[in-house]
ZAGU-996769 format. One record per residue (C-alpha): x, y, z. Coordinates in steps of 0.2 Angstrom, whole numbers. Layout:
REM residues N
mivex X = X | Y = Y | Z = Z $
...
END
This chain:
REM residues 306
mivex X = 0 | Y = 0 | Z = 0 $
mivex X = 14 | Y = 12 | Z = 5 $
mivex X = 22 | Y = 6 | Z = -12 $
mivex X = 8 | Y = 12 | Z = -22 $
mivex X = 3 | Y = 29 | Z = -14 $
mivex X = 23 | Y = 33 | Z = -18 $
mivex X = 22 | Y = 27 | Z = -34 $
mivex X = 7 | Y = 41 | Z = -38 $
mivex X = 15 | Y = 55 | Z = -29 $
mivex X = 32 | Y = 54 | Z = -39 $
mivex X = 21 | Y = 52 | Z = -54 $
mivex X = 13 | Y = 68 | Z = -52 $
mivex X = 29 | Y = 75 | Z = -46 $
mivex X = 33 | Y = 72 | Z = -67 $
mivex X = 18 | Y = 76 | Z = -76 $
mivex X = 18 | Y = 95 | Z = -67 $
mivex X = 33 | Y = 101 | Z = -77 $
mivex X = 24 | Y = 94 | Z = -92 $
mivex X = 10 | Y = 103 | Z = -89 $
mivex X = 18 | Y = 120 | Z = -86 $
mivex X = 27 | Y = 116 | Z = -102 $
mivex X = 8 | Y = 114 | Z = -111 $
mivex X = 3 | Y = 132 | Z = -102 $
mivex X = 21 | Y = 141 | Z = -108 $
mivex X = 17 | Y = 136 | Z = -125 $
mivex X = -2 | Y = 138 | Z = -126 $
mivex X = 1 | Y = 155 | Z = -120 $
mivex X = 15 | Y = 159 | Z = -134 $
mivex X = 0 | Y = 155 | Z = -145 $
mivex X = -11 | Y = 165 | Z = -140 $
mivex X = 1 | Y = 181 | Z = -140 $
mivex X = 8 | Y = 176 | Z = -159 $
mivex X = -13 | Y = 176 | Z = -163 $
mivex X = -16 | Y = 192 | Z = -155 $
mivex X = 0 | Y = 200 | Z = -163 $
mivex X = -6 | Y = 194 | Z = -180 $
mivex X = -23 | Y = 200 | Z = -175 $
mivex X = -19 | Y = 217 | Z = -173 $
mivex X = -23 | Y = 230 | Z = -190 $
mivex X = -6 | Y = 234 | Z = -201 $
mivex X = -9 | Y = 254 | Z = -206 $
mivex X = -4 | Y = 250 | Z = -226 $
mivex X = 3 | Y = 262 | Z = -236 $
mivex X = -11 | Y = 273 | Z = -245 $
mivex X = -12 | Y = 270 | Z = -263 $
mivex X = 0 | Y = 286 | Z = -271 $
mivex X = -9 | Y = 284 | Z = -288 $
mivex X = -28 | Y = 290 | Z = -286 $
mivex X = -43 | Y = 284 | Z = -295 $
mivex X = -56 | Y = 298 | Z = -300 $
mivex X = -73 | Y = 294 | Z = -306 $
mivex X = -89 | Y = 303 | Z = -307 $
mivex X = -94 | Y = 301 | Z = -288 $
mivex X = -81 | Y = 307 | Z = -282 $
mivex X = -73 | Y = 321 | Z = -295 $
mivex X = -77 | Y = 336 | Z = -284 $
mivex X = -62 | Y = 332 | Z = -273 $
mivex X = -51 | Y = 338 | Z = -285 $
mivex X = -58 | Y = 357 | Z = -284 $
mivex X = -44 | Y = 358 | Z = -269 $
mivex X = -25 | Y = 357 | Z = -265 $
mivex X = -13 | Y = 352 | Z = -283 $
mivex X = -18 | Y = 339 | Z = -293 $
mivex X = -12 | Y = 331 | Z = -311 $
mivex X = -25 | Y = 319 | Z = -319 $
mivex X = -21 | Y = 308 | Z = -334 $
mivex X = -37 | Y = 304 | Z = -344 $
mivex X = -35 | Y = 287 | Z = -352 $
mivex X = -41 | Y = 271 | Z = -361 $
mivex X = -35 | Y = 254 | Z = -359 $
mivex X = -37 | Y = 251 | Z = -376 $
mivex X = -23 | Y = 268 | Z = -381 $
mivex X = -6 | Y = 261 | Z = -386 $
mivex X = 1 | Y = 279 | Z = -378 $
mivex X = -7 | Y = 279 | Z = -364 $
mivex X = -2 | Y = 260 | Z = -360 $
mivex X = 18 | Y = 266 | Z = -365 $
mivex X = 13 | Y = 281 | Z = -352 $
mivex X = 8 | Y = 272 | Z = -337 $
mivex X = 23 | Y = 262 | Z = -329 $
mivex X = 31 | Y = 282 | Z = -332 $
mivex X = 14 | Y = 292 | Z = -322 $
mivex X = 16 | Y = 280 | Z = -309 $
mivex X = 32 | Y = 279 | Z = -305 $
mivex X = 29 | Y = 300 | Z = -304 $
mivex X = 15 | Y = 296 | Z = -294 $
mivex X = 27 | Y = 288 | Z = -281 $
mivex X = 34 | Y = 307 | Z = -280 $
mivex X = 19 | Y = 316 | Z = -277 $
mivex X = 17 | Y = 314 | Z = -257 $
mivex X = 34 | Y = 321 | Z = -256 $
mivex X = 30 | Y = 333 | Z = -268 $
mivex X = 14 | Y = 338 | Z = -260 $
mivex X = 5 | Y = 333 | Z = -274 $
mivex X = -10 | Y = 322 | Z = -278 $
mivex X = -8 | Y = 311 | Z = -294 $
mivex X = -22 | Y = 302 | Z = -301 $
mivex X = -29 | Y = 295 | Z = -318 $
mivex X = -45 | Y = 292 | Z = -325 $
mivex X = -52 | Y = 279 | Z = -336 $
mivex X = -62 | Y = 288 | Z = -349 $
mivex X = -71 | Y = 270 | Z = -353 $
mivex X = -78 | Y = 270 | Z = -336 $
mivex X = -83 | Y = 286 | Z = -333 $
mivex X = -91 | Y = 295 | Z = -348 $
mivex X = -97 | Y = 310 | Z = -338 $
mivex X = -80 | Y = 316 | Z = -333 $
mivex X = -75 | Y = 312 | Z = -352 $
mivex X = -88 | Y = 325 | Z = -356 $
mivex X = -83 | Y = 336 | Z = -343 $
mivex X = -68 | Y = 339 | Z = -348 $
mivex X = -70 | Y = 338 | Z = -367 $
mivex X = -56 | Y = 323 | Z = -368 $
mivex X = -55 | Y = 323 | Z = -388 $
mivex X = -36 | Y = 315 | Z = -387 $
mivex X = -28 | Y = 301 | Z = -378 $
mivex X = -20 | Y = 302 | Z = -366 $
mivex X = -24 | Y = 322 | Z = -360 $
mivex X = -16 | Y = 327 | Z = -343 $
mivex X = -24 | Y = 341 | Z = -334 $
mivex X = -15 | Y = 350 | Z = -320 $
mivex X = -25 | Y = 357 | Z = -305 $
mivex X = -23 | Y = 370 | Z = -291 $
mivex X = -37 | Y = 373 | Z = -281 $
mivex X = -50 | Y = 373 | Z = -297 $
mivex X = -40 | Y = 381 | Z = -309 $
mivex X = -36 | Y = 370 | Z = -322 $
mivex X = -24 | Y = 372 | Z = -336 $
mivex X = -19 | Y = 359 | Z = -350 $
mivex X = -1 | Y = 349 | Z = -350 $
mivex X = 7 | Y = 351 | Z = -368 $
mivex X = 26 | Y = 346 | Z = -363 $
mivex X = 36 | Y = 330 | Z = -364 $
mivex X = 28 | Y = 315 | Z = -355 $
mivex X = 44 | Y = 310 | Z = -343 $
mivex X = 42 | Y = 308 | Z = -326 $
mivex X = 58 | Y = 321 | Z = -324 $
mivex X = 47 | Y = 334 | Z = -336 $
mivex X = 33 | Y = 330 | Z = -326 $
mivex X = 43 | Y = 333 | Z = -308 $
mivex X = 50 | Y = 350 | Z = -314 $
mivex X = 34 | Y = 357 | Z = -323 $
mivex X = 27 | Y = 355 | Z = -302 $
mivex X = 42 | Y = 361 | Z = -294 $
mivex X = 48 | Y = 373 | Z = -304 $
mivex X = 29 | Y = 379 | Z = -307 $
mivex X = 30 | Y = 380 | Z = -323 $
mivex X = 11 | Y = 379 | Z = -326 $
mivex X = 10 | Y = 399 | Z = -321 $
mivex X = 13 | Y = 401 | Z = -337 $
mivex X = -1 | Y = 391 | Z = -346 $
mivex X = -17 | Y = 400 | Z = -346 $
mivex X = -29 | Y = 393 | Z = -337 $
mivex X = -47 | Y = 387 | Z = -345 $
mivex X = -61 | Y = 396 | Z = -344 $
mivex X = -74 | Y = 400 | Z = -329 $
mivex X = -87 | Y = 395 | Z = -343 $
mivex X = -79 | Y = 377 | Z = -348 $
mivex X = -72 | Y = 374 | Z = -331 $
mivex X = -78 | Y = 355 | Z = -326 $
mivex X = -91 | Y = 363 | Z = -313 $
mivex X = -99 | Y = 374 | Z = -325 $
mivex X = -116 | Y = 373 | Z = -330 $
mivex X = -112 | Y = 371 | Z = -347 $
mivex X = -101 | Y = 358 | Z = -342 $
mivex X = -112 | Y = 349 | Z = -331 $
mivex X = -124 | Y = 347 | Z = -347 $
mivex X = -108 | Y = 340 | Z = -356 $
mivex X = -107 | Y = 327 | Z = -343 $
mivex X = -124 | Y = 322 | Z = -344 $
mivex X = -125 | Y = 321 | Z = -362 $
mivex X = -108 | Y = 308 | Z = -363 $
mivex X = -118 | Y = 298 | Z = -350 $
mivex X = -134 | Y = 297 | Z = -361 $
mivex X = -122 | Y = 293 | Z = -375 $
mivex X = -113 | Y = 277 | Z = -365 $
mivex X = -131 | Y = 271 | Z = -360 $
mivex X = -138 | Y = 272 | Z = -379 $
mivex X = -123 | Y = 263 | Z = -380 $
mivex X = -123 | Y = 248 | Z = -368 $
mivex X = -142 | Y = 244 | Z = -372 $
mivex X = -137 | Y = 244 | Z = -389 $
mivex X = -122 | Y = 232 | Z = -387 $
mivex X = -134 | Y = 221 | Z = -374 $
mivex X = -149 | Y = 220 | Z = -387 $
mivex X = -135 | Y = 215 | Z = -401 $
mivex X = -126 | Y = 204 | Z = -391 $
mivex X = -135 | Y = 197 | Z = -376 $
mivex X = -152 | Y = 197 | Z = -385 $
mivex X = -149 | Y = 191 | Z = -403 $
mivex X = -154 | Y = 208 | Z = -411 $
mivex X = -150 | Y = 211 | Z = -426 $
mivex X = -142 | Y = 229 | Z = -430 $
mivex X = -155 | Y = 238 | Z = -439 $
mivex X = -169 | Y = 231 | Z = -425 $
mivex X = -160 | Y = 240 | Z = -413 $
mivex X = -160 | Y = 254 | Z = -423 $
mivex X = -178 | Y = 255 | Z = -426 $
mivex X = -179 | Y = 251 | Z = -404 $
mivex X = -171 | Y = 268 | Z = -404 $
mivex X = -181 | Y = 277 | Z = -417 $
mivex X = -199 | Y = 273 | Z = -409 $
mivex X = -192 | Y = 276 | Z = -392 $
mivex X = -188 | Y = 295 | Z = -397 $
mivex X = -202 | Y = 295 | Z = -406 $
mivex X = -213 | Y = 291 | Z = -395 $
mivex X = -203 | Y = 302 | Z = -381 $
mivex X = -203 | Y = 316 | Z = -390 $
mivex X = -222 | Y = 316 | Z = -391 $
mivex X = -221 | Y = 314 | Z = -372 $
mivex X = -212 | Y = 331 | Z = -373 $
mivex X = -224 | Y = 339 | Z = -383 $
mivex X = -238 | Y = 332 | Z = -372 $
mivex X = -230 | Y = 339 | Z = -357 $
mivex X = -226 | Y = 357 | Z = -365 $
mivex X = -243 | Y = 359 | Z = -370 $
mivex X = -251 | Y = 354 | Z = -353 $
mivex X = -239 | Y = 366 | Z = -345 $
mivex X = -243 | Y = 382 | Z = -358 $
mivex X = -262 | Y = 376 | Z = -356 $
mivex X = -262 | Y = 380 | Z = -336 $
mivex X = -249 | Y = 395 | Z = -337 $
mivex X = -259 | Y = 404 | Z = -355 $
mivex X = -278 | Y = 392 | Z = -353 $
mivex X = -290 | Y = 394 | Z = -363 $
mivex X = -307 | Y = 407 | Z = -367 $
mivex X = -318 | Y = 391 | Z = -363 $
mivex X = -309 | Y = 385 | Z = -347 $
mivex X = -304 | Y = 402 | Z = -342 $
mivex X = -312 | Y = 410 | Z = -324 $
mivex X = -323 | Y = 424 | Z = -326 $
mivex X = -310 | Y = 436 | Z = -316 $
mivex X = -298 | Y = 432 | Z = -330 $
mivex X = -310 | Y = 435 | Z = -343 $
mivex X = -317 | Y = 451 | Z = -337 $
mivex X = -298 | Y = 458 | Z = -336 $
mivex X = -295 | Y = 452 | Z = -356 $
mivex X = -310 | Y = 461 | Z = -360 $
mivex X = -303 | Y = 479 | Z = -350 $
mivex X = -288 | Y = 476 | Z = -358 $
mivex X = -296 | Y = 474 | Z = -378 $
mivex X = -306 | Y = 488 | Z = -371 $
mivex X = -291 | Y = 499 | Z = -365 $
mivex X = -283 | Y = 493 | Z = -381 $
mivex X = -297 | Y = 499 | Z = -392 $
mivex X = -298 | Y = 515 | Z = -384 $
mivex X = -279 | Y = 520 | Z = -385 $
mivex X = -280 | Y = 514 | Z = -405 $
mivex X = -294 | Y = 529 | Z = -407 $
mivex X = -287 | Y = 542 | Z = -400 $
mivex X = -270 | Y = 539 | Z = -412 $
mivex X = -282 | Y = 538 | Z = -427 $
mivex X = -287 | Y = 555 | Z = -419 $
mivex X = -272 | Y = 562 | Z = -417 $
mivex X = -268 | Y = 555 | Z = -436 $
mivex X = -283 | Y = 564 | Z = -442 $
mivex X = -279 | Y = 580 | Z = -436 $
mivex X = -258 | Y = 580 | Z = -441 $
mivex X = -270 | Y = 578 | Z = -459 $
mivex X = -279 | Y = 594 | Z = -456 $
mivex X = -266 | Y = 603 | Z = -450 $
mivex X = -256 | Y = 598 | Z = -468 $
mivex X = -274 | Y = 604 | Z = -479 $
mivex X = -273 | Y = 620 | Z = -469 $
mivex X = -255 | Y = 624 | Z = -473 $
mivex X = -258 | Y = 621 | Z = -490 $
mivex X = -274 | Y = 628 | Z = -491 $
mivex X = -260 | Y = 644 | Z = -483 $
mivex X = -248 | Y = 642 | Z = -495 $
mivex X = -261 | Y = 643 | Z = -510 $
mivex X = -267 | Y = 659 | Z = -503 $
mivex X = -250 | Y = 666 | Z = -504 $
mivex X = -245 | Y = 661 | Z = -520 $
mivex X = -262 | Y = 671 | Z = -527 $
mivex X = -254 | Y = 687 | Z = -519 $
mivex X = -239 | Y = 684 | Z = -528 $
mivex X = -246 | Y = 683 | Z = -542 $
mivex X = -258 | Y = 700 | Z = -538 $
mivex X = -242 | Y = 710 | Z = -536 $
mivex X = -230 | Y = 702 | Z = -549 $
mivex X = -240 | Y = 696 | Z = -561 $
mivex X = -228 | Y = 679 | Z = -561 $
mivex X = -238 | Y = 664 | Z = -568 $
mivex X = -230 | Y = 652 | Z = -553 $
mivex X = -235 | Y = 664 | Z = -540 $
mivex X = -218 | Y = 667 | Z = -534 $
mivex X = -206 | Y = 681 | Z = -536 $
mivex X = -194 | Y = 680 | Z = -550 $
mivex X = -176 | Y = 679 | Z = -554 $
mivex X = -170 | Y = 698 | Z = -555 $
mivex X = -162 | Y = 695 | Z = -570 $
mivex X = -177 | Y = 685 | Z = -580 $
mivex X = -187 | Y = 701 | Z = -573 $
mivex X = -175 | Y = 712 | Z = -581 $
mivex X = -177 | Y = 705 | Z = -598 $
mivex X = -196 | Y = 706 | Z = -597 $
mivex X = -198 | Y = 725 | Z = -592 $
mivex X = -186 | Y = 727 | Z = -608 $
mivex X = -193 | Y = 715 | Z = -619 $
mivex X = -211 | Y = 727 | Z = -613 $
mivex X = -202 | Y = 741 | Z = -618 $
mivex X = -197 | Y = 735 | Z = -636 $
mivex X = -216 | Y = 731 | Z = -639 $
mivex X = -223 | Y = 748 | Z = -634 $
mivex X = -209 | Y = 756 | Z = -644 $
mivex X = -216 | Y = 748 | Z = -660 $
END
C-alpha cells in the first residue's frame, strides 16, 4: 500500500513540469494570434482613381490627372512612367491620379477629352492643359519649378463645374447608355443591328411626343383657354381689348388731325402764292429771278416802242 501511494506521488511530481510546459506554449500561442490579429496601417495607394462620384475632390489642393483608355497604345507606354511619378507626389505635396475615360463617360464630357492620353494639371480649381514631354523628370519640374504659371488657365465658362459643363457630362452619359443597351440588345439578345435601330427610333419618337404632351399641358395651365378660363380672367382680357381699343382711337385722332393741319398749310400756302401773283403778275405765283425780270420790263419796252 505504501508502495503504491509513492508510486502516484512521484508520478505527479513528473507530469507538473509537463504541464507547465503545455501552459508556456499555449500561451506563446495566444500572443503570436493576438499580434497577427492586430490591423497593419498599409501604405495609402500614391496613384488616385477619380470617377464621377467622387470628381469634386479635385476642386482643392494640386492635382495632375491623366485621362486614359486601356485600349490607347500611348497611354499603356505612359503608365509604368505616371506611376512611378505618382510615387513622388506625397513628397512633392501633390495628388496624382488618372481616370479611365471608358468607365466614366461623364468626366470624359466634362472635360472635353478629344485626345488620348490628355493630362490636366489642378490647383485649387483652376485647371490648365499639359502640352510638354511625357517623362516623369518633365513632369517633376513642370510642379516644382511651377512652370504651369505660365499656361493660361481654362475658362470659368468650360471649367468642369460649370453649367455648361455639367450638361456635357450628362449628355456623354446618355451617349454610353444608348450605347450599352445597344451592345446588350446585339449581343446578349440576338438583335440584329437595324432592330436596334428601329428600338431607338420609336423610343424617341414616341418620347418626343411625351415632350410635346407635357409642354402643352404646362402652356395650357400657365396661358388656358377662353372656354376654361375663370370669369376674373375674362373680365380683365375684356378691360384690356377695351383699354386697347380705346388708345387705337385716340392715335387715329391724333392722325386725323396732323392731316388737317397739312390741308390748312396748303390751303395757306395757296393763298400766298395768289398774292404773288396779284403783285407780280408771275404765272407760278412766286417772285422772280432779278435777271429773268430784267429782260421782261425790256422785252415790254421793245413792244410799246413799235
Amino acid at each position: 500500500m505504501a508502495c503504491m501511494l509513492a508510486g502516484r506521488k512521484s508520478s505527479k511530481m513528473l507530469s507538473s513540469p509537463r504541464r507547465a510546459e503545455r501552459r508556456s506554449w499555449i500561451s506563446f500561442t495566444l500572443l503570436v494570434i493576438c499580434v497577427a490579429s492586430l490591423p497593419v496601417s498599409a501604405k495609402p495607394e500614391s496613384l488616385r482613381e477619380v470617377t464621377d462620384g467622387n470628381w469634386e475632390k479635385i476642386l482643392t489642393g494640386e492635382w495632375m490627372i491623366e485621362f486614359y483608355a486601356p485600349w490607347c497604345p500611348a497611354c499603356q507606354q505612359l503608365q509604368p512612367v505616371w506611376k512611378d511619378f505618382a510615387d513622388w507626389g506625397e513628397d512633392m505635396g501633390i495628388n496624382v491620379a488618372k481616370v479611365d475615360v471608358t468607365e466614366q463617360p461623364g468626366l470624359s464630357g466634362r472635360f472635353i477629352i478629344t485626345s488620348l492620353p490628355t493630362i490636366y494639371h489642378c490647383k485649387d480649381g483652376v485647371f490648365r492643359k499639359y502640352h510638354g514631354a511625357r517623362t516623369k523628370d518633365d513632369f517633376l519640374s513642370f510642379v516644382d519649378e511651377q512652370k504651369w504659371q505660365a499656361i493660361e488657365p481654362v475658362s470659368s465658362w468650360f471649367g468642369p463645374s460649370s453649367v455648361l459643363m455639367n450638361s456635357m457630362s450628362a449628355l456623354f452619359k446618355l451617349s454610353m447608355f444608348i450605347r450599352r443597351c445597344h451592345n446588350y440588345m446585339t449581343e446578349q439578345l440576338g438583335i440584329p443591328v437595324w432592330g436596334s435601330y428601329v428600338i431607338f427610333g420609336l423610343v424617341t419618337l414616341f418620347a418626343g411626343l411625351a415632350l410635346g404632351l407635357l409642354l402643352v399641358f404646362i402652356a395650357d395651365f400657365v396661358f388656358p383657354s377662353r372656354r376654361f378660363a375663370s370669369p376674373d380672367y375674362y373680365q380683365k382680357k375684356q378691360a384690356m381689348e377695351q383699354a386697347r381699343f380705346i388708345q387705337r382711337q385716340d392715335e387715329d385722332q391724333e392722325a386725323d388731325g396732323e392731316d388737317d393741319d397739312d390741308d390748312d398749310e396748303d390751303y395757306r400756302d395757296g393763298e400766298k402764292d395768289e398774292v404773288w401773283r396779284k403783285r407780280i403778275g408771275s404765272p407760278e405765283g412766286r417772285p422772280e429771278p432779278e435777271e429773268a425780270l430784267r429782260k421782261r420790263v425790256v422785252g415790254n419796252r421793245e413792244e410799246e416802242d413799235t
